[in-house]
C-alpha positions in Angstrom: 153.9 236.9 172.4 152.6 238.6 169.0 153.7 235.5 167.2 151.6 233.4 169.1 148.3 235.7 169.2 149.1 235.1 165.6 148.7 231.7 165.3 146.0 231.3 167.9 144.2 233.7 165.3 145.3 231.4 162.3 143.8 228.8 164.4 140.7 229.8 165.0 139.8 231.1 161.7 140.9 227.7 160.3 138.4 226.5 162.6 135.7 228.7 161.8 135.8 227.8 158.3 136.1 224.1 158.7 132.8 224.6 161.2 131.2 225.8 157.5 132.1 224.0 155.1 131.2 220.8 157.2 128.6 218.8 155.0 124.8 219.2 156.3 122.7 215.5 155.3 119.4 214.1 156.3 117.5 217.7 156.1 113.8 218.6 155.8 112.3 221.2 154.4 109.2 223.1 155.7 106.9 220.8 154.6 108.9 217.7 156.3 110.1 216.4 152.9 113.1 215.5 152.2 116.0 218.3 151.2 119.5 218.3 150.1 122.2 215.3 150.6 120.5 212.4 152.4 123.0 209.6 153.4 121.8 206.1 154.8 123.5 203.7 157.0 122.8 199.9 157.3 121.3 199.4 161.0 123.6 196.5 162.7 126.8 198.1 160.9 126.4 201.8 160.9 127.8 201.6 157.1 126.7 203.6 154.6 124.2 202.1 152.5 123.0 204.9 150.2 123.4 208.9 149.2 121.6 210.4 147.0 119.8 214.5 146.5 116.6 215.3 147.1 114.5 217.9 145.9 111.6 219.3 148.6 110.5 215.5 148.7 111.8 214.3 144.9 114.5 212.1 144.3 117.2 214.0 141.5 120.1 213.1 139.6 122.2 209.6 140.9 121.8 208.0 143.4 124.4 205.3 144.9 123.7 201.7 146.8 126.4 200.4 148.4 127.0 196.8 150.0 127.4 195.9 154.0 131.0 195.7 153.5 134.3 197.5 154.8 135.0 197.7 151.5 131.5 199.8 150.4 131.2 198.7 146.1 128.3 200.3 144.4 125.9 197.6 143.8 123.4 199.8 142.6 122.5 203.3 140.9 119.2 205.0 140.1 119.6 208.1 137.8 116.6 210.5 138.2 118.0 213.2 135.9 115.2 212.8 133.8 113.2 214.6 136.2 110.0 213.4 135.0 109.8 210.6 137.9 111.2 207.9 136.1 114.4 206.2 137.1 117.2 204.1 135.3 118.7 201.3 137.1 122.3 200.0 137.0 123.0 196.6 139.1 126.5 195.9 140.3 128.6 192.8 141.3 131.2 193.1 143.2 133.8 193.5 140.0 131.9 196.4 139.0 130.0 194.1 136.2 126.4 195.3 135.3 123.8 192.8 136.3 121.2 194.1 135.3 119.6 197.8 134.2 116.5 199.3 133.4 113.6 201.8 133.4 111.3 202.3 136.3 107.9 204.5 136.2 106.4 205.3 138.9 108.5 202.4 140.7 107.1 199.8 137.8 109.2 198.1 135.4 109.0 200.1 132.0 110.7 199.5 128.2 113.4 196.8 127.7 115.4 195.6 131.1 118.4 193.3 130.4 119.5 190.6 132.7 123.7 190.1 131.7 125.5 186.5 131.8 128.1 186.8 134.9 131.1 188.5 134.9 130.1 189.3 131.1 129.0 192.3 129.2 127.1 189.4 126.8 123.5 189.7 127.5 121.5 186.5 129.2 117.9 188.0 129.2 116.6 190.9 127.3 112.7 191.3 128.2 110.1 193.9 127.4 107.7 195.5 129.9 104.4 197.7 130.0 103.3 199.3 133.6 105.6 196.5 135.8 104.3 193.2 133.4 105.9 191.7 130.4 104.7 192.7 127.1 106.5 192.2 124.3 109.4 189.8 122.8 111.1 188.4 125.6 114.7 187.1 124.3 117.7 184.6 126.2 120.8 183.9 124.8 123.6 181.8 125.9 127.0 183.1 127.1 128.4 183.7 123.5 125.3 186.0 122.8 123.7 183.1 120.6 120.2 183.2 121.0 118.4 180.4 122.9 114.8 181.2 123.3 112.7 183.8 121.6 109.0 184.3 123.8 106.0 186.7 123.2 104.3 188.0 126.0 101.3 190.4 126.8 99.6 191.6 129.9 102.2 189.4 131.9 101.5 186.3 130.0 102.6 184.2 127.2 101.1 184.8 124.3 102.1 184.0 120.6 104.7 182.2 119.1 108.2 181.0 121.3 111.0 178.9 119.7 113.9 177.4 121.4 117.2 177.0 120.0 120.1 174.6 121.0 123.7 175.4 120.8 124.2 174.9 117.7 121.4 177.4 116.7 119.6 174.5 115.3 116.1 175.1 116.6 114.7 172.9 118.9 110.6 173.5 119.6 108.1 176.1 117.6 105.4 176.3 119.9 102.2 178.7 120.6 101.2 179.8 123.6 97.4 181.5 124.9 97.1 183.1 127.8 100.0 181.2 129.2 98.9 177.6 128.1 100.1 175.4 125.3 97.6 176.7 122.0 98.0 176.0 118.4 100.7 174.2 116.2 103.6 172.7 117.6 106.9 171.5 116.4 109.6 169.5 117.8 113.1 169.2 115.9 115.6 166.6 116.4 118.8 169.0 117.3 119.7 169.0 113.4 117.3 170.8 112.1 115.0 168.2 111.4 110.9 167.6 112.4 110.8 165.2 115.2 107.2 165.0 116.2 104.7 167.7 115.0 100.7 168.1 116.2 98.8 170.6 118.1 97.7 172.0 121.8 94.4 173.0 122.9 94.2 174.9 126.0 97.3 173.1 127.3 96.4 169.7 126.6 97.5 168.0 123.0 95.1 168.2 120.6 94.4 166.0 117.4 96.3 163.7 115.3 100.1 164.0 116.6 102.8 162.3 113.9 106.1 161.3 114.9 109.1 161.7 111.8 112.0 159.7 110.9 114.1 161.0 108.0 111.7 163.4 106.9 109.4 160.7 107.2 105.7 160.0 109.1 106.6 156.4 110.8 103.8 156.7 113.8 100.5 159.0 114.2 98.8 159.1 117.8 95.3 160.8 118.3 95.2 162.5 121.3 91.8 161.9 123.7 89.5 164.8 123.9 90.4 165.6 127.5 89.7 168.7 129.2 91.3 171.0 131.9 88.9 169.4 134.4 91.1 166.1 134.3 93.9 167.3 135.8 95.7 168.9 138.4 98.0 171.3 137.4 101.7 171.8 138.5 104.8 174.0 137.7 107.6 172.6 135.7 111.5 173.8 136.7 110.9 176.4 133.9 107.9 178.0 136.0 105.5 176.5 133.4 102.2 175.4 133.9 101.4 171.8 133.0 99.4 168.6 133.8 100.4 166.7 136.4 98.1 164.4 138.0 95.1 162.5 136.3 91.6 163.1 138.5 90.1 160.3 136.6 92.5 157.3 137.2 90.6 155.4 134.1 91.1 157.6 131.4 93.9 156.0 129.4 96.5 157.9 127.3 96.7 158.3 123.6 95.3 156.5 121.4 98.3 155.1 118.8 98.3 153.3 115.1 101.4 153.1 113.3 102.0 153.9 110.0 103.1 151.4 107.9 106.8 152.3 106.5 107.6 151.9 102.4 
């Protein structure tokens, strides 16, 4: 009979103690802000779907993201150890690869964010940011971390010099952009290194006297009709770019062209 007053005693303290060291999530404070371990669940599945400290209403040190599957990978983490609001992201596959990671401020895109090629620790996409728009060089590279295009942006929009590069790192176009339009000199290249066809944009449009090159030489100029924005309506290329589509004025004619007599 002692024995087993014994054990019921062993029992119960075990039982106790397991009663308080039992975790304590989704708290609020005082104020109602958030405090302590706060744990998420997707709503159809009841999985988790995020954990993560808060601080009387502040976010601090990692928090985890996990995907709606038995299997729960990190997709995602945002490290507020900073403590200064900011937050570094970290995107996941599910291989544990990095997708992509960067700096938030005051939940805006801040400072260089790179954009990886999949399954690959090579960089596809390294951009610059300023208060959530893209200001700065803007780079892509193909999968063997060769670089394809080189773009300059401010206030969101392309501005300055861009160059594309083919797989050979032979470039391929040295163009100028204003305020996301075509502006200034541009250059085509044949793949090999060599000009192709060389003239200029104005607001968009070509501009001038366009020459076309064969062997390093002029075989064909083309002057370009002094249209303006007002002829066309504009459209989005695959790329996302804005260009010309449809003339308003079904009469205007294109270029204008007079070959160059060869030697």
């Amino acid at each position: 009979m002692l024995i087993t007053k014994k054990i019921v005693t062993i029992l119960l303290f075990l039982i106790s103690g397991l009663s308080f060291s039992q975790e304590t999530i989704n708290q609020l404070d005082a104020k109602g802000e958030r405090h302590g371990l706060w744990k998420g669940t997707y709503e159809e599945s009841k999985r988790p779907r995020y954990e993560g400290v808060f601080e009387h209403g502040k976010e601090k040190g990692v928090f985890k993201y996990f995907d709606d599957t038995k299997a729960g990978k990190v997709i995602a983490k945002r490290d507020f150890s900073k403590g200064n609001g900011s937050c570094y992201v970290t995107m996941f596959d599910r291989k544990d690869n990095i997708v992509s990671e960067g700096l938030l401020i005051n939940k805006e895109y801040e400072g260089e964010w790179k954009i990886y090629h999949k399954e690959s620790k090579i960089v596809m996409t390294s951009e610059n940011y300023k208060k959530g728009k893209l200001n700065g060089i803007k780079k892509i590279f193909y999968d063997d971390g060769a670089v394809a295009e080189i773009l300059n942006f401010s206030d969101g929009k392309r501005n300055g010099n861009y160059k594309k590069y083919g797989v050979n790192e032979k470039i391929l176009e040295d163009l100028n952009y204003k305020n996301d339009e075509l502006h200034g000199d541009a250059t085509f290249y044949d793949g090999l290194g060599n000009i192709s066809i060389q003239g200029q944009y104005k607001e968009g449009l070509k501009s001038g006297v366009w020459k076309t090159y064969e062997k390093g030489k002029v075989v064909k100029e083309e002057t370009a009709r002094k249209y303006t924005s007002k002829n066309f309506e504009y459209t989005m290329n695959p790329k996302g770019e804005k260009v010309p589509g449809e003339m308003k004025n079904r009469e205007v004619k294109e270029l204008k062209s007079t070959k160059k007599d060869k030697k």
